[in-house]
N, C-alpha and C positions, 0 to 999 in steps of 0.2 A: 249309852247314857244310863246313868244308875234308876233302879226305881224303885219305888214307895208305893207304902198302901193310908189311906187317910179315905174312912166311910161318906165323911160329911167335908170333906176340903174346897168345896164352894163358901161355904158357911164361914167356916175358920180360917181358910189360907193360912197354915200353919200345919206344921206337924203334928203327932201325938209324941210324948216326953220318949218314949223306945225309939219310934223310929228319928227322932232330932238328934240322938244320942249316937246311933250306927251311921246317923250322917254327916255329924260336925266331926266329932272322936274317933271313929273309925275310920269312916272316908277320907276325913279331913275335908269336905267340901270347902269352901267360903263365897260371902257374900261376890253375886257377878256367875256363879254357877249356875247350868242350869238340871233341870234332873227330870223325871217322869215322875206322876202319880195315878195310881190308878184310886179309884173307889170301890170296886169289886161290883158294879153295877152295869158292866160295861163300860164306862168314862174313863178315857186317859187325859191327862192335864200334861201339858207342857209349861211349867214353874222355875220360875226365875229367885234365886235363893237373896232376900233383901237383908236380911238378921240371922248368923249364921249363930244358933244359940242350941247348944247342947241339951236343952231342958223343954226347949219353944221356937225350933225353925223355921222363922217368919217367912213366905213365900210371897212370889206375883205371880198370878196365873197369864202365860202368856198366851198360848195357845188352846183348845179342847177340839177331842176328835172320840165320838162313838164308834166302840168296836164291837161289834157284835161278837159271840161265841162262834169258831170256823164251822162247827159241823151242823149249824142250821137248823138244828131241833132238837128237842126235850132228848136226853140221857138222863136215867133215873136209875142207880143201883140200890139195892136192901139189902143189905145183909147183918146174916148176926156176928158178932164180932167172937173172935177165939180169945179163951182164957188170956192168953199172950197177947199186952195191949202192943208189947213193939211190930208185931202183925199187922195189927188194927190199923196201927200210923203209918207203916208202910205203907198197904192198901189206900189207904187216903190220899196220900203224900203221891202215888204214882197216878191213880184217875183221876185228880186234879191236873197232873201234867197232863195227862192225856186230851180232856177234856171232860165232866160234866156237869149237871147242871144241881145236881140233887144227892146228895148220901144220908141214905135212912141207916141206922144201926138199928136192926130188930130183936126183941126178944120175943123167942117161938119156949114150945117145952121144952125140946134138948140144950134148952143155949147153957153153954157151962161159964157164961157171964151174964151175968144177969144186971149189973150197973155200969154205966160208963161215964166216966166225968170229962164232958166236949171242951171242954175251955181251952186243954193242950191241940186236939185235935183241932179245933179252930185255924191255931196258931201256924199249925203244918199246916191247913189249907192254903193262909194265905201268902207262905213264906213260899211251898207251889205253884200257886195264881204269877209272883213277881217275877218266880228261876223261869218259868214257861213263857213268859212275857203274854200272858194273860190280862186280861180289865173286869174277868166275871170270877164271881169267888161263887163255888157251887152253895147251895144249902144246905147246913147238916143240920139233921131233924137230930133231939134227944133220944133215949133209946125208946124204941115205938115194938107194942105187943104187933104180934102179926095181922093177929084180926082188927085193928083200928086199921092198920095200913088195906088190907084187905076191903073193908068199906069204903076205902077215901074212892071220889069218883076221879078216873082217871081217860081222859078219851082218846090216847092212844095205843098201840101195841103193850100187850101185860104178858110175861114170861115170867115162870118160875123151873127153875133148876135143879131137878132131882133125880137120882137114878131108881128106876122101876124094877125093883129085879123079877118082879113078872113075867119084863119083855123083853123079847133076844136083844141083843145087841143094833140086830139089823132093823129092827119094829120101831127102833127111837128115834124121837125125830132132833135132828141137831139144829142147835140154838142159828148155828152159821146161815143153814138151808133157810128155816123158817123166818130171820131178820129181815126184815122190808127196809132197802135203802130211804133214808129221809125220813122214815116216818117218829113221831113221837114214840119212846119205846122205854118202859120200867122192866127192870129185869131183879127177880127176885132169887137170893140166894142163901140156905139155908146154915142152920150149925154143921160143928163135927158131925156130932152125931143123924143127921140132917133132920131133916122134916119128919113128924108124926104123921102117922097115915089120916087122922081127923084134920088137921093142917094143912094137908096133899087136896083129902077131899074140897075142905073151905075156897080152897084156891080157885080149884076146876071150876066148883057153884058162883064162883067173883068173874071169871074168867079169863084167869089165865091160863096159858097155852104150855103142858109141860113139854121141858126141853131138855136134852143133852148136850153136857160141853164137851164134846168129843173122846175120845178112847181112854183117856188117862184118868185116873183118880185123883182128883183137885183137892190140893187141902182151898179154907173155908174166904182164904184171903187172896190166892192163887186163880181163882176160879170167877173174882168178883174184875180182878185184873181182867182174865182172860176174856172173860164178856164184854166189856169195855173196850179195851183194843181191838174185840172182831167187830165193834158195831161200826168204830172207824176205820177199818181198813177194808171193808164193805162200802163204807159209804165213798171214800176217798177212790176205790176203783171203780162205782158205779159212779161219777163226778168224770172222769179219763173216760170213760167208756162212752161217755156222750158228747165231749171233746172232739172224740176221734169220730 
């Protein structure tokens, strides 16, 4: 069954003109169809298509079912976004499939972007949320300096992701070890260039916990993935482990 995204489709039982347009014109749907809508809020709608209009696709809400997000708690990534915004939208466009709940784009000192205009990212969000057959549309914050983020109070697990070259290889502690299944958990990830050593400190004094994403050198959008899909694939085998 096809789906849609419409924020407020309680209210309206109708489309917005884009997605009326990829429904009647493209799909071809017609009146007697029926299709999915989510709100990005969680809520799936099961709508029944009464006014098949290219401009204004009048609906009947048949059914509604609360989906909650699978992985059961807060996923929060930061990161600064690289010069290359096709990067940026990949990264978005992929932890949205995956799952979460929050993307911060930060600006620290190194960020060699310093503006970002979210309105296309939006778009990838939620055209994400509908291919994953999601009902939550994460929240993207506009671009946020580190130290606001760094104040915001948060009461679960706080990481940030930097390499120490201080300390051996073996002294680091890895983001995979340190993850607690289930728990609420922000994971902060720096520029190219990465974090300035007053940044680093800021962090520790906030409390986060530095971590290593394993052996390889991550570019800035690489890395925001790779933290993402180990919090679920941690949590999805401590989920089987208790199963069993």
């Amino acid at each position: 069954m096809h789906r849609f995204y419409h924020p407020d489709i309680e209210r309206t039982q109708a489309l917005p003109e884009e997605e009326s347009k990829h429904c009647v014109r493209v799909l071809r749907l017609v009146e007697g169809d029926e299709i999915e809508v989510v709100d990005g809020r969680g809520n799936l709608y099961r709508c029944r298509i009464v006014m098949a209009h290219p401009k204004r696709c009048c609906l009947e809400i048949v059914a509604t079912q609360h989906v909650p997000p699978h992985w059961g708690h807060k996923i929060v990534i930061a990161v600064a976004p690289p010069k290359n915004i096709d990067r940026i939208e990949d990264m978005a466009d992929r932890v949205t499939e995956m799952g979460v709940d929050r993307i911060v784009p930060l600006l620290c000192n190194n960020s060699e972007r310093k503006v970002l205009k979210t309105e296309r990212l939006r778009k990838i969000l939620v055209a994400a949320m509908k291919q994953s057959l999601k009902a939550s549309l994460p929240v993207l914050d506009e671009m946020t300096p580190l130290g606001t983020l760094l104040a915001e109070p948060f009461a679960g697990d706080k990481y940030i992701a930097y390499i120490d070259p201080s300390l051996p290889r073996e002294q680091r502690k890895d983001f995979a070890q340190e993850y607690v299944p289930g728990h609420d958990t922000m994971i902060v990830i720096g520029p190219e260039g990465d974090f300035s050593p007053a940044e680093i400190e800021a962090a520790l004094k906030a409390g986060f916990t530095p971590v290593s994403l394993g052996q390889s050198r991550l570019r800035t959008e690489t890395a925001a993935m790779w933290a993402v899909a180990a919090c679920h694939a941690i949590d999805q085998r401590e989920k089987l482990i208790k199963q069993h």
